[in-house]
C-alpha positions as CSV (number, residue, x, y, z in Angstrom):
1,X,-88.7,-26.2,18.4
2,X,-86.8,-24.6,21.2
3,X,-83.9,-24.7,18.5
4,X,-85.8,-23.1,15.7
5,X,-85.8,-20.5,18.2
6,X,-82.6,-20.0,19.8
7,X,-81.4,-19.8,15.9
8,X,-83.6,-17.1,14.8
9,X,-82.6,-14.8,17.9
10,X,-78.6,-16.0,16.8
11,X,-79.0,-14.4,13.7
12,X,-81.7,-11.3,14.5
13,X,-78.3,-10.5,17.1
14,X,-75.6,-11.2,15.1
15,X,-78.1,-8.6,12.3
16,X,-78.0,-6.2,14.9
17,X,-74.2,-6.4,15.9
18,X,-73.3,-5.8,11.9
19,X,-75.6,-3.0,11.1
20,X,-74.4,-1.6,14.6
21,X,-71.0,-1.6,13.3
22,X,-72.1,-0.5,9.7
23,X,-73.3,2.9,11.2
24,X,-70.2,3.7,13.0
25,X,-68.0,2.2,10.5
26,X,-67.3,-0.8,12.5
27,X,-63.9,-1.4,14.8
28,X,-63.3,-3.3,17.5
29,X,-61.1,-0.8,19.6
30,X,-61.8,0.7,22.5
31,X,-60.0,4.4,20.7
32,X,-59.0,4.6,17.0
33,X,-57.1,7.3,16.0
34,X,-55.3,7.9,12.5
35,X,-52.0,10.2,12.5
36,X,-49.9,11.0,9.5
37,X,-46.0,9.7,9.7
38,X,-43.9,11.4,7.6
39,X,-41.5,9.4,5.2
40,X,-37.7,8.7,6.8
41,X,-35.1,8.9,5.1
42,X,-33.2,5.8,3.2
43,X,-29.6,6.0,2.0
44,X,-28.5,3.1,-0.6
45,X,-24.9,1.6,0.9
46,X,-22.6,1.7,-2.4
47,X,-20.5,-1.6,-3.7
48,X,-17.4,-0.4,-3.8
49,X,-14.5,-2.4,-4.5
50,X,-10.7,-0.7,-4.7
51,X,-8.0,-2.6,-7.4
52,X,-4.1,-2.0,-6.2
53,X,-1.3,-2.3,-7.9
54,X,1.4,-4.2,-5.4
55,X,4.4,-2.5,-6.7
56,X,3.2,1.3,-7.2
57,X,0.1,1.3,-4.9
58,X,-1.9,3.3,-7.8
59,X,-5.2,2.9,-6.0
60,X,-8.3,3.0,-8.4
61,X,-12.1,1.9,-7.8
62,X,-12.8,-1.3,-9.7
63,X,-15.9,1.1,-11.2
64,X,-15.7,4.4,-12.1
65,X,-18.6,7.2,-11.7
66,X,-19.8,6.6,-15.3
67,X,-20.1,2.3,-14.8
68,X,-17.3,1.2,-16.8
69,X,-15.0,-1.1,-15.6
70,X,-11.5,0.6,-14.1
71,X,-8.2,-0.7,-16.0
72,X,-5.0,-0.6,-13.9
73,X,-1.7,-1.7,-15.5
74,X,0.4,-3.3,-13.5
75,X,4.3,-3.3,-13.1
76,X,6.3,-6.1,-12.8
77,X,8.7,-6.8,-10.4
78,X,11.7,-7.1,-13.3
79,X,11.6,-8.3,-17.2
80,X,10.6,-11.8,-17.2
81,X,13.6,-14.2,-19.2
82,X,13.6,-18.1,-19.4
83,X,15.9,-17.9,-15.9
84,X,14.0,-15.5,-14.1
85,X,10.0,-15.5,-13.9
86,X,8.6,-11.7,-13.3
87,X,6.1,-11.0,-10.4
88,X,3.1,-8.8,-10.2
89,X,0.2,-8.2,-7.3
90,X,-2.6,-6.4,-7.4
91,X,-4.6,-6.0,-4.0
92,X,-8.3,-5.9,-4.2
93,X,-10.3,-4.4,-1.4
94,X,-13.4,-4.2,-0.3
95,X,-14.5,-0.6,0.9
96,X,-18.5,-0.2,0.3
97,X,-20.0,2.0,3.2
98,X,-22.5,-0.7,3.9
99,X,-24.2,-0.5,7.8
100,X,-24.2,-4.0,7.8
101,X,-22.5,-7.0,6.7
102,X,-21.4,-7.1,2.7
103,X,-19.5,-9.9,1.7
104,X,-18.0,-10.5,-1.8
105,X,-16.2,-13.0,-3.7
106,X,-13.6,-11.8,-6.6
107,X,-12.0,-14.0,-9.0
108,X,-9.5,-14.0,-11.8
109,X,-11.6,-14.9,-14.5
110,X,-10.0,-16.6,-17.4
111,X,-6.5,-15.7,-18.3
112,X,-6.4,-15.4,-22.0
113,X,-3.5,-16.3,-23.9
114,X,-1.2,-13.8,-25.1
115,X,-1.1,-12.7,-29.0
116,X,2.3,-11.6,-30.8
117,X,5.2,-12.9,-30.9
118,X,5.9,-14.4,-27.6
119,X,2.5,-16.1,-27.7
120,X,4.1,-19.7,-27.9
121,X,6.3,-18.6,-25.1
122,X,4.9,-16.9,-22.6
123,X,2.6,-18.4,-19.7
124,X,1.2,-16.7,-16.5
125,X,0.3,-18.7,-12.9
126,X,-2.1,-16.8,-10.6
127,X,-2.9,-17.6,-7.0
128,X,-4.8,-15.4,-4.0
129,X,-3.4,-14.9,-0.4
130,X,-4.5,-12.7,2.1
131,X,-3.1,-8.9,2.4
132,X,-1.5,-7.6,6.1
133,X,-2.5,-3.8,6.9
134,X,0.1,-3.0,4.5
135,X,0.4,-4.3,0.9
136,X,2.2,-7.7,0.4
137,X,4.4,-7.9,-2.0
138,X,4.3,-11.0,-4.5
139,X,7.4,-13.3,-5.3
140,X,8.5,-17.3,-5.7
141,X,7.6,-17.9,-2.2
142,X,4.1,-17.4,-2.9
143,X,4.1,-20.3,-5.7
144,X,6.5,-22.7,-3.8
145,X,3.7,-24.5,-2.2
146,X,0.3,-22.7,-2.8
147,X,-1.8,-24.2,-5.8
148,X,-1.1,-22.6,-9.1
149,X,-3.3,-22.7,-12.1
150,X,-4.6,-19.9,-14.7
151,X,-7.4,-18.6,-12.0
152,X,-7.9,-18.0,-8.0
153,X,-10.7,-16.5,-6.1
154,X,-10.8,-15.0,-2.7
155,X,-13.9,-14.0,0.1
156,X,-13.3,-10.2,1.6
157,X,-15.5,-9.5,4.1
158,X,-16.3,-5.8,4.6
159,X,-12.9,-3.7,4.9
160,X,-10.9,-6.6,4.3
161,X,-8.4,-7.2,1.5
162,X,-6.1,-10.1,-0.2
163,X,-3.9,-9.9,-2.8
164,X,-3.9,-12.3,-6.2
165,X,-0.3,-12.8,-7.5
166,X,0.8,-13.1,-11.0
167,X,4.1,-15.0,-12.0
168,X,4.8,-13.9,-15.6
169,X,7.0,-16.9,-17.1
170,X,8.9,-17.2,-20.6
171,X,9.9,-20.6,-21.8
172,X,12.9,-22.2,-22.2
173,X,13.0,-22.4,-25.5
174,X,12.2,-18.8,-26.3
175,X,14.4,-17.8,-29.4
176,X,17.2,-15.0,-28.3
177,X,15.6,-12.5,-30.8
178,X,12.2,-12.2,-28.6
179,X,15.2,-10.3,-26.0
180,X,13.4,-7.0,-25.1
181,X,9.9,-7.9,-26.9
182,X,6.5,-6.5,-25.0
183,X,3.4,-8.3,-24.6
184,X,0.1,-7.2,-22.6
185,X,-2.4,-9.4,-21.1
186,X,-5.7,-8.3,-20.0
187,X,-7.2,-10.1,-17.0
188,X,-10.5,-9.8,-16.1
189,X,-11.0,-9.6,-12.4
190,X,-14.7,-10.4,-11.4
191,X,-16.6,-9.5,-8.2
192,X,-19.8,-11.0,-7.0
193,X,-21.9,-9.5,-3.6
194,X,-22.8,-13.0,-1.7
């Protein structure tokens, strides 16, 4: 019986201690107070990546205000023959005004073969090194012993650079009358946040 008891005075408390707090719209604390806080302020860090030519350092950003993509045109270091391969560099950059750490990873995507007349003849190599403070230039020393293939990718930490070198190559067997023939190659350059 005693515990018949000690229940029913349990619960008639525990009644009391609810409808206590009910009434005064029930917390805890020995103070409550509410205070407004205004909103602060939030600034959006931008991913901005710069594309430089090696041999005119024509700076552009790899996307302009509108979205698009940025195009850049690069020069050669000299007409390419079936002697003497041609060498181009463009330095990409990685500038965003992030407060913290922003890594990203850009990569020549797939070279695609040229069109026209040289098509059968022509052939590119690309490979990435890192860029000093100033631009690098690119030349046969930087495809003596790196690996060379039709694509390269780098990691730029915030404000760093590299540089992904092109050598531009024209077969042995190219006929004479290609001499002094053009041919343009777009290469897509892609660039991830990681």
């Amino acid at each position: 019986m005693r515990t018949k008891t000690l229940l029913k005075a349990s619960a008639l408390l525990a009644a009391a201690v609810v409808l206590g707090l009910l009434t005064v719209q029930g917390t805890y604390a020995l103070w409550s107070r509410v205070v407004p806080v205004e909103a602060g302020t939030i600034q959006a860090a931008d991913f901005r990546v710069t594309l430089t030519d090696v041999g005119t350092d024509e700076v552009v950003d790899m996307v302009d205000v509108s979205g698009a993509s940025a195009r850049l045109q690069l020069k050669p270091s000299g007409p390419v023959s079936s002697t003497m391969p041609a060498y181009a560099g463009l330095k990409v950059s990685n500038v965003t005004d992030a407060g913290s750490d922003f890594t990203v990873q850009a990569r020549v995507g797939p070279i695609p073969t040229t069109t026209g007349e040289l098509a059968d003849y022509f052939s590119m190599a690309v490979v990435a090194k890192t860029a000093p403070q100033g631009t690098a230039g690119c030349g046969p020393d930087d495809f003596a012993a790196a690996k060379v293939g039709g694509t390269a990718e780098m990691v730029l930490a915030k404000d760093a650079s590299a540089v992904f070198c092109f050598q531009l190559m024209l077969a042995a067997t190219a006929p004479e009358a290609l001499s002094g023939r053009q041919a343009k190659i777009t290469v897509p350059i892609i660039v991830d946040q990681l």
